[in-house]
Structures are given as structure tokens and as C-alpha cells.
C-alpha positions as CSV (number, residue, x, y, z in Angstrom):
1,X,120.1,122.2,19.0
2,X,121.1,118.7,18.7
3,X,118.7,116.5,20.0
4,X,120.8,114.0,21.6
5,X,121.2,117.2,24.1
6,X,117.6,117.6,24.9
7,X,114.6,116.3,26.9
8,X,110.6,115.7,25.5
9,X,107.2,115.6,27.4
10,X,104.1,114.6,25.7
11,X,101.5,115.4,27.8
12,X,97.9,113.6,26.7
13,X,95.2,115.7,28.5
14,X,91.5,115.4,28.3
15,X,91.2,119.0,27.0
16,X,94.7,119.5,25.5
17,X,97.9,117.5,24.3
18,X,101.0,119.2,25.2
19,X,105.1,118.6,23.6
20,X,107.8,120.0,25.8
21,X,111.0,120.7,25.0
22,X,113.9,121.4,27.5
23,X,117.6,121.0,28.2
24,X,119.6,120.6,31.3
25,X,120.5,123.8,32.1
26,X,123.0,125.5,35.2
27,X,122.0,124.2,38.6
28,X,120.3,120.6,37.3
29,X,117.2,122.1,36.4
30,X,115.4,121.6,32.9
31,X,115.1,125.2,31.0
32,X,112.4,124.9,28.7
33,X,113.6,125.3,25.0
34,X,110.0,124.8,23.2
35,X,106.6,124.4,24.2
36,X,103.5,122.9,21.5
37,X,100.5,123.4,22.7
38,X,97.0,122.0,20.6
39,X,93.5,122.2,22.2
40,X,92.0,118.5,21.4
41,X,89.3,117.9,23.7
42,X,89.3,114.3,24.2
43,X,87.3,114.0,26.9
44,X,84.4,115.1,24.7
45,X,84.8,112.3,22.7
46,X,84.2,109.4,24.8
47,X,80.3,108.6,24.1
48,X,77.7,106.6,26.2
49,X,79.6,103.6,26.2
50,X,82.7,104.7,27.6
51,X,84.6,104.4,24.0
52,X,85.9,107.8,22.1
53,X,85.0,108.4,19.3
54,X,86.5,107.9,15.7
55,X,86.7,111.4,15.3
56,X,88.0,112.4,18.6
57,X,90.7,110.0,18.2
58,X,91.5,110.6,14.7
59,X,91.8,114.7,16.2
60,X,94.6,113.1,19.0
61,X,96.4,110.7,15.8
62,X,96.9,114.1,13.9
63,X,98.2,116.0,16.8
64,X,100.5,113.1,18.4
65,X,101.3,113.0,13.8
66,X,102.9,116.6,14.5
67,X,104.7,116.1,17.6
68,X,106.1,112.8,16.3
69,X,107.6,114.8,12.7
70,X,109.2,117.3,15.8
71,X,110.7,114.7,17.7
72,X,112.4,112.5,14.9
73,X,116.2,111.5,15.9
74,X,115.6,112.3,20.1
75,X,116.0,109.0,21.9
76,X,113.6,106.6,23.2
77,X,115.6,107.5,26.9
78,X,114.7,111.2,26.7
79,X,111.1,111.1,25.6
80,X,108.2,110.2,28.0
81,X,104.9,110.5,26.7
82,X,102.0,109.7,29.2
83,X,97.9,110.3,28.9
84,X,95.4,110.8,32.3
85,X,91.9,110.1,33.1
86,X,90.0,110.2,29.3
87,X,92.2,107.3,28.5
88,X,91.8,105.9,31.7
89,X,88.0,105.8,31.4
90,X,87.9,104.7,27.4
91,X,87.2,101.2,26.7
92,X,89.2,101.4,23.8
93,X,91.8,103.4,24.6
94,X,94.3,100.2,23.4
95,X,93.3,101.4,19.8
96,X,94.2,105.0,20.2
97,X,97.0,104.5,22.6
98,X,98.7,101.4,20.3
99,X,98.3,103.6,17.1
100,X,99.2,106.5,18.6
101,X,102.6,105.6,20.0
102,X,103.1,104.5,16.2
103,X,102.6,107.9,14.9
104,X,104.6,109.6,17.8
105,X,107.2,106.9,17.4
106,X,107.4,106.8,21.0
107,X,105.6,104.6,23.8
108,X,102.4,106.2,25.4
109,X,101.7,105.4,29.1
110,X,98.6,105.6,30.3
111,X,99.3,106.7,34.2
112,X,97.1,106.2,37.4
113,X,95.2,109.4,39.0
114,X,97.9,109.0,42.0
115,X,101.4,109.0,39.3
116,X,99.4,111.9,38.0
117,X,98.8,113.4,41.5
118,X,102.5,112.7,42.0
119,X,104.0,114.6,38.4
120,X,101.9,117.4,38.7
121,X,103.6,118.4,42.3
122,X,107.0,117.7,41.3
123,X,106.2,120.2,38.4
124,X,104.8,122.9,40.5
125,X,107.4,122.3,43.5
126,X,110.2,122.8,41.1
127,X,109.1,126.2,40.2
128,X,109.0,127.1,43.6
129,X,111.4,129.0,46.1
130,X,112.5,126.4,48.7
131,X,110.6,126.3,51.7
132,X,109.9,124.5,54.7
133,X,106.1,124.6,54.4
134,X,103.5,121.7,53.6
135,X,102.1,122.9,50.6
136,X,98.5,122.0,49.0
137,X,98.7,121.5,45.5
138,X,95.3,121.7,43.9
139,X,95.2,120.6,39.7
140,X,92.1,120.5,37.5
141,X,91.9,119.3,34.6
142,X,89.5,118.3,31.6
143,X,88.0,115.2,33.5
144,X,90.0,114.4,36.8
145,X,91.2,117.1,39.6
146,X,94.5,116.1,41.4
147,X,94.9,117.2,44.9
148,X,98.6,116.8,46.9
149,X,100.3,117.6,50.0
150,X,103.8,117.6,50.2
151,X,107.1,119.2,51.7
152,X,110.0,120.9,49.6
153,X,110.0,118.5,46.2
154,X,108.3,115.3,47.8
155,X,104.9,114.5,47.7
156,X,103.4,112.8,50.4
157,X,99.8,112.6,50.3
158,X,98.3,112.4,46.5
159,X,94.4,111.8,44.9
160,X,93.0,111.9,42.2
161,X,89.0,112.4,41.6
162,X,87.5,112.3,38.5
163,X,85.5,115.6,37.7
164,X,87.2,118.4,35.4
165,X,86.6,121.2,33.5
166,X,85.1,119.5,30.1
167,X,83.3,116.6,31.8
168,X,81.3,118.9,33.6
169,X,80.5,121.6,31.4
170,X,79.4,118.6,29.2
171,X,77.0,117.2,31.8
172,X,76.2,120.0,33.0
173,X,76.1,122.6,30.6
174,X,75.6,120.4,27.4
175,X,72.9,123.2,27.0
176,X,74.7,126.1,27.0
177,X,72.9,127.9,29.2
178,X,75.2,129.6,32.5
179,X,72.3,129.7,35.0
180,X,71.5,128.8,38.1
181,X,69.7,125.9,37.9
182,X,73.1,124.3,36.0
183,X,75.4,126.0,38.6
184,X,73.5,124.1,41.6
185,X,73.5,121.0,40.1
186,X,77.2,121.2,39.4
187,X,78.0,122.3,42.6
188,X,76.0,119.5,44.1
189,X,77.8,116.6,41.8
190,X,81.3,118.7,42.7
191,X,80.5,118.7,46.5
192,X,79.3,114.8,46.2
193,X,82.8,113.8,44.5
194,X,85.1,115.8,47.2
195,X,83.7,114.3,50.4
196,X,86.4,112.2,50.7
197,X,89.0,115.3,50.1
198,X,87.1,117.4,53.0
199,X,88.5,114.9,55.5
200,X,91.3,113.5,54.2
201,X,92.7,116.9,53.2
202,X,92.2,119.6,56.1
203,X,93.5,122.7,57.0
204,X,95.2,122.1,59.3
205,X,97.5,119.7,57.0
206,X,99.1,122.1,55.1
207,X,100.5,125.6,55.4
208,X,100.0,127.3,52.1
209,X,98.0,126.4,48.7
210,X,98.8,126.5,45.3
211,X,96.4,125.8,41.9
212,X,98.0,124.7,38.7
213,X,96.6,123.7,35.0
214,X,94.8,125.7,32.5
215,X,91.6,125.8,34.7
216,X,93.6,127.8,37.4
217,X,95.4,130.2,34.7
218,X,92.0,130.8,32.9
219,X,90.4,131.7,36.5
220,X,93.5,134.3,36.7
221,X,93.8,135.5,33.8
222,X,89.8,136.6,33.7
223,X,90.1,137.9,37.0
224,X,93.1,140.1,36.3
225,X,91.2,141.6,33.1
226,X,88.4,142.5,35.8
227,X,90.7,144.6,37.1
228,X,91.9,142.4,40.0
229,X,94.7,140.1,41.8
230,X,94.6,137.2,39.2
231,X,97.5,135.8,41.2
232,X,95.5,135.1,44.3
233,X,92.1,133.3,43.8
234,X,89.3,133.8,46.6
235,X,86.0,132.3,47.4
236,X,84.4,136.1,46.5
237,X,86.5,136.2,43.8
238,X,85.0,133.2,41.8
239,X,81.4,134.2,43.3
240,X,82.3,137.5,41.4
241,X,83.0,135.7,38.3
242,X,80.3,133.5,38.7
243,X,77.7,136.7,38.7
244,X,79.2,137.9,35.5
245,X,78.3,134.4,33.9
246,X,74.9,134.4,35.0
247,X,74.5,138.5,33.4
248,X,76.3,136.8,30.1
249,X,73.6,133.9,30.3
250,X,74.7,131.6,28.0
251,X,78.2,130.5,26.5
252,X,77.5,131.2,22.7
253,X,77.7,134.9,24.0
254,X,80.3,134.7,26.5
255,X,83.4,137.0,25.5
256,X,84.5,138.2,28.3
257,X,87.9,140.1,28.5
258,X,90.9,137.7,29.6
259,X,89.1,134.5,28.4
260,X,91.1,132.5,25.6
261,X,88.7,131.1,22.9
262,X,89.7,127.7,23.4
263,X,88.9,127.7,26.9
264,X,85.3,129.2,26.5
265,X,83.5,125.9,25.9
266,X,84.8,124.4,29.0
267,X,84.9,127.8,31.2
């Protein structure tokens, strides 16, 4: 397929860069045509003084390398390319970002947590059934979780808070060990960094909620392999999951069924 005729994402997470493909297809809406997916973990890299590393960027160059050799000829007009909260923390994200957009031969953008917030519920309201209901749209990523109101494709209430899967299993779990004591204390630092969503965010705002990310379909996917609703995620479902962790003890000997192996050092 030509690509004059076709639309790109580049996607900069903290725990994974992602290239989409799609077209406009019947109706206005883009059908996905190709989907690149390469676990980089970013957000390990940025040490004590807020700066990545040279080998955690050089790992992004050689990804953002690939996806620029699969997007040679599409136009600067159908490409956007935008990176979230590790960038947004590293001191010297200039370096990667200015080399970077020289190897993808396209512009990175560094967004704000709330353009993030905003994105993320436009994606998940578009694969959604029309509705009248205020949806909750809950997104957790490697180091920031986005949470959003909104009504049919419109957000209208959007954060962003800056805890995720791999900068907490690195502060908290730099160890290895899945134990209590390292539970608590992320719970704690978790509970500390919502406050401000408890209030802001009730519910009685919204009618219905929704999880999306790879932290969400890694919950599901381990839940369904337990035998249960993957598709619905409960308090006593995690609690369940979180007993299995502590019987496992400690990551180097977690394999449990339904878990991908790039997601195991940041489960």
C-alpha cells in the first residue's frame, strides 16, 4: 500500500515504543494496517540525576532506527510521533529527542500528562459503542497513570500523575522480592500520589469505567489464565492475584500462566 494513502503513530512510552500503521477506512474511522511493537524500558534508564542513560537511549535510537527504515516516503503531514512522562522527567531528553527525530526522520513531541490524558480517551472512546454515559478512563503506564472523564468522544476532565508500572517496580521492588513488606510500601506511595484523584474524580462523576495500556491487558490476560473474567477487573480479583505473587515470592521465579515475558519485570 502506497504510503501517500496511509496514517503513522509513534508512540514513545516509558516501557515500550510503539509504530502504527492505518488507513482511512468506511465510515471515517482509521483501520489499523500494521502494528510494531518493541519492549524498551526507558524509564529504567533515567539514573539519580534525572538524565537517561547512554545505554537506555542508545536502546530507543535503535528502535526509533527501525521504525524510521518502515516509514521512508510517508509524509511529514501523516506522521505524528510523540513521547510521555520519562522524557518529560529526563534532563536531557533534548539529546535523545533531537537525535532521535533524525533517525526516525520525523519530529518527536514531547506532550504534557493532560495531551496524554486527552489521546489516550479519544483512543479508547473510538473503540467504543456510542453511548450517552460519562465514562472513567483509567491508563497506566511505565511511569505516569492518566485518568479521564468524558462523554461520547470528548474528554472533559483529564490528569495525569506520575507513578507507573516500571517506576515502581524499580523503587519498590529493585530487590526482586514480591512480599509484603514491598506491597505496603507501594501501596502507601500509590495511595499518597492519588489523593488528589479521590476528590477530584468520584463516583458519582461518571457512570461506567474503563482501563486501557499494557498494565490493564497484562492484569486480564493473567486473570483469564486463572480461569476467570479477564474482561472485568475487581478489587478481589487483583487481591487474588496479589496472593499468588506473594506464594511465587520473588520475580526471578515468577511464570505464571498468561503473563508475557516482557511484562514480568514490571508486573
Amino acid at each position: 500500500m502506497a504510503p501517500e494513502s496511509l496514517l503513522a503513530a509513534v508512540d514513545l512510552g516509558s516501557n515500550s515504543f510503539r509504530l502504527e500503521i492505518g488507513r482511512i477506512g468506511s465510515h471515517q474511522r482509521i483501520e489499523r494496517v500494521e502494528y510494531l511493537k518493541e519492549t524498551v524500558r526507558q524509564g529504567n534508564g533515567l539514573n539519580s540525576r534525572q538524565e537517561l542513560s547512554r545505554e537506555a537511549m542508545e536502546r530507543g535510537w535503535e528502535c526509533l532506527a527501525r521504525f524510521g527504515e518502515r516509514l521512508r516516503g510517508f509524509d511529514a503531514s501523516h506522521v505524528r510521533a510523540v513521547a510521555t512522562q520519562t522524557l518529560r522527567e529526563a534532563l536531557n531528553a533534548d539529546e535523545f529527542v533531537t537525535r532521535g527525530s533524525q533517525l526516525l526522520g520525523f519530529p518527536i513531541e514531547v506532550i504534557a500528562g493532560e495531551e496524554e490524558a486527552r489521546l489516550i480517551y479519544r483512543g479508547v472512546a473510538s473503540s467504543l459503542p456510542p453511548s450517552q454515559q460519562k465514562r472513567l478512563v483509567i491508563d497506566i503506564g511505565g511511569r505516569s497513570t492518566e485518568i479521564i472523564i468524558g462523554q461520547h468522544s470528548q474528554p472533559q476532565q483529564v490528569a495525569s500523575f506520575a507513578l507507573g508500572s516500571v517506576s515502581w517496580s524499580s523503587r519498590f521492588f529493585s530487590d526482586g522480592a514480591l512480599n509484603k513488606a514491598n506491597f505496603q510500601a507501594a501501596v502507601a506511595a500509590a495511595k499518597q500520589c492519588l489523593t488528589q484523584a479521590q476528590f477530584a474524580y468520584p463516583g458519582t462523576a461518571w457512570d461506567c469505567a474503563y482501563a486501557s495500556s499494557g498494565t490493564a491487558n497484562a492484569v486480564a490476560d493473567a486473570l483469564t489464565a486463572q480461569g476467570l473474567d479477564g474482561q472485568v477487573i475487581t478489587p478481589a480479583k487483583l487481591r487474588y492475584l496479589y496472593e499468588l505473587l506473594l506464594d511465587i515470592g520473588h520475580v526471578e521465579r515468577l511464570r505464571m500462566p498468561g503473563l508475557k515475558e516482557d511484562r514480568r519485570p514490571v508486573v
